[in-house]
PyMOL CGO cylinders between C-alpha atoms (Angstrom):
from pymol import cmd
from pymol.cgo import CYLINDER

trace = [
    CYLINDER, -10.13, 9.67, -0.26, -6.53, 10.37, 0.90, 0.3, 1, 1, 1, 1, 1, 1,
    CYLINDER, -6.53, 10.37, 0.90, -3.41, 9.39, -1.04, 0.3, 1, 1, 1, 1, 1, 1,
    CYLINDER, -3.41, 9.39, -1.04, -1.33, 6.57, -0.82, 0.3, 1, 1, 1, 1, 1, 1,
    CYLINDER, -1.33, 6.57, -0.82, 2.42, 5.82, -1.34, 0.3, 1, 1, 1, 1, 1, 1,
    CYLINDER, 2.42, 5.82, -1.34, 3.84, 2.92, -2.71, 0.3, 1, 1, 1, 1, 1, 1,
    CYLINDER, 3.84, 2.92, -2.71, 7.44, 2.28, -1.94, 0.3, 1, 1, 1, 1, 1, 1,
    CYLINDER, 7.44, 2.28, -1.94, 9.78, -0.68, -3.16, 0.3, 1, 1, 1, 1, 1, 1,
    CYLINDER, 9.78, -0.68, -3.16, 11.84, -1.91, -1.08, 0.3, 1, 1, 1, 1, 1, 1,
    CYLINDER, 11.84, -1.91, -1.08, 14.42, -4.66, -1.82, 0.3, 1, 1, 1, 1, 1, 1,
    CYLINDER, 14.42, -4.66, -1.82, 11.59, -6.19, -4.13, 0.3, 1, 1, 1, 1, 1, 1,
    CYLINDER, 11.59, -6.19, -4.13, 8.80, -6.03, -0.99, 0.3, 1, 1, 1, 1, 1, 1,
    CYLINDER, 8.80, -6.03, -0.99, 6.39, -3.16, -1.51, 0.3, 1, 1, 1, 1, 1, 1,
    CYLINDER, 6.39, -3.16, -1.51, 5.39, -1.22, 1.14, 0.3, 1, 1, 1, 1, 1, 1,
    CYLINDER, 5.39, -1.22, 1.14, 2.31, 1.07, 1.10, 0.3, 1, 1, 1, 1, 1, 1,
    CYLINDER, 2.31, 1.07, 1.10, 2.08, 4.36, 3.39, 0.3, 1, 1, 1, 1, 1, 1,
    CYLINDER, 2.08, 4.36, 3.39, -0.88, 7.03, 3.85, 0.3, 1, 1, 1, 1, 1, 1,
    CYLINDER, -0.88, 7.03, 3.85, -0.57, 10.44, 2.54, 0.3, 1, 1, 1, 1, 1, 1,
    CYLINDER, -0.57, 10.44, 2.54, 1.04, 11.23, 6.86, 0.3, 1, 1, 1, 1, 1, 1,
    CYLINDER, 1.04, 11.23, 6.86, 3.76, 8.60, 6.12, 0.3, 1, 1, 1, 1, 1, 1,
    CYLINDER, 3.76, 8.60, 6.12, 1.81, 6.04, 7.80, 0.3, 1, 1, 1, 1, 1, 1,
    CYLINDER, 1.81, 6.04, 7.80, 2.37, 2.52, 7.31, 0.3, 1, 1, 1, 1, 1, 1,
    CYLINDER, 2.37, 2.52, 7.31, -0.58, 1.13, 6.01, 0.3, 1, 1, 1, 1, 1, 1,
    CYLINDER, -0.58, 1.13, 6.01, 0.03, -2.53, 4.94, 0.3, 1, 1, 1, 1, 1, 1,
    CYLINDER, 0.03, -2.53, 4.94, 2.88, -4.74, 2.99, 0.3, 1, 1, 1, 1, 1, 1,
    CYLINDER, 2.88, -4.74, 2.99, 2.69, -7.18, 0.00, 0.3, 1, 1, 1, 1, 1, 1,
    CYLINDER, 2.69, -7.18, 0.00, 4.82, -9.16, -1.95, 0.3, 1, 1, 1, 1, 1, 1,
    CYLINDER, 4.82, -9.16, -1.95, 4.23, -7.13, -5.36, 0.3, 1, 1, 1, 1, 1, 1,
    CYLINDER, 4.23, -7.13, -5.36, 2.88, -3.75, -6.61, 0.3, 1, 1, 1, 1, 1, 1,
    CYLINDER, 2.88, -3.75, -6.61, -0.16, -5.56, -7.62, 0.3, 1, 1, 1, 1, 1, 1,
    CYLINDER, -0.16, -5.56, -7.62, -0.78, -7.37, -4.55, 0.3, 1, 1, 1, 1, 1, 1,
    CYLINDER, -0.78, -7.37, -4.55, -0.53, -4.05, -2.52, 0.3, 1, 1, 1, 1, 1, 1,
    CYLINDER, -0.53, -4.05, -2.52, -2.95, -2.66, -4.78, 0.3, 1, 1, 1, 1, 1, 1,
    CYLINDER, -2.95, -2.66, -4.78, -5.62, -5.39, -4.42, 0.3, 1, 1, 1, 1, 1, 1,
    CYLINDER, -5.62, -5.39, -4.42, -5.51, -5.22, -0.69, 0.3, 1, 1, 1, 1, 1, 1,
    CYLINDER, -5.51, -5.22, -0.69, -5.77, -1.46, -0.55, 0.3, 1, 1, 1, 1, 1, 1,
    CYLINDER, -5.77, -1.46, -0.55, -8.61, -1.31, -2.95, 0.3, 1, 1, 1, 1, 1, 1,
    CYLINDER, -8.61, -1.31, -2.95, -10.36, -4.35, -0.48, 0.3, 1, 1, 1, 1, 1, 1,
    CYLINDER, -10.36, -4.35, -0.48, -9.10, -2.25, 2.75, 0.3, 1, 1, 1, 1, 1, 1,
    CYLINDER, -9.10, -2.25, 2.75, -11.08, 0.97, 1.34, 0.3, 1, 1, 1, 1, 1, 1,
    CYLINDER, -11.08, 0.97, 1.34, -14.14, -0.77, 0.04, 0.3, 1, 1, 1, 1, 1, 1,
    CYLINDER, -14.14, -0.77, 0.04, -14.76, -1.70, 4.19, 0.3, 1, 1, 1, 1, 1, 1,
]
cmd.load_cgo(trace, "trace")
């Protein structure tokens, strides 16, 4: 499994792969991390 970053920015998270990637966007740090845990289980 690679690494992820999450970044905050101006209140909207944004989530990048480990090659600075963007990977998706959310509304909240919890948000992101629901979606990226449903993005990996495909």
């Amino acid at each position: 499994m690679q690494d992820y970053r999450i970044v905050n920015r101006r209140g909207h998270i944004e989530v990048y792969d480990s090659w600075g990637q963007f990977v998706l966007s959310a509304d909240n740090e919890s948000e992101a991390l629901c979606e990226l845990e449903d993005m990996l289980e495909d």
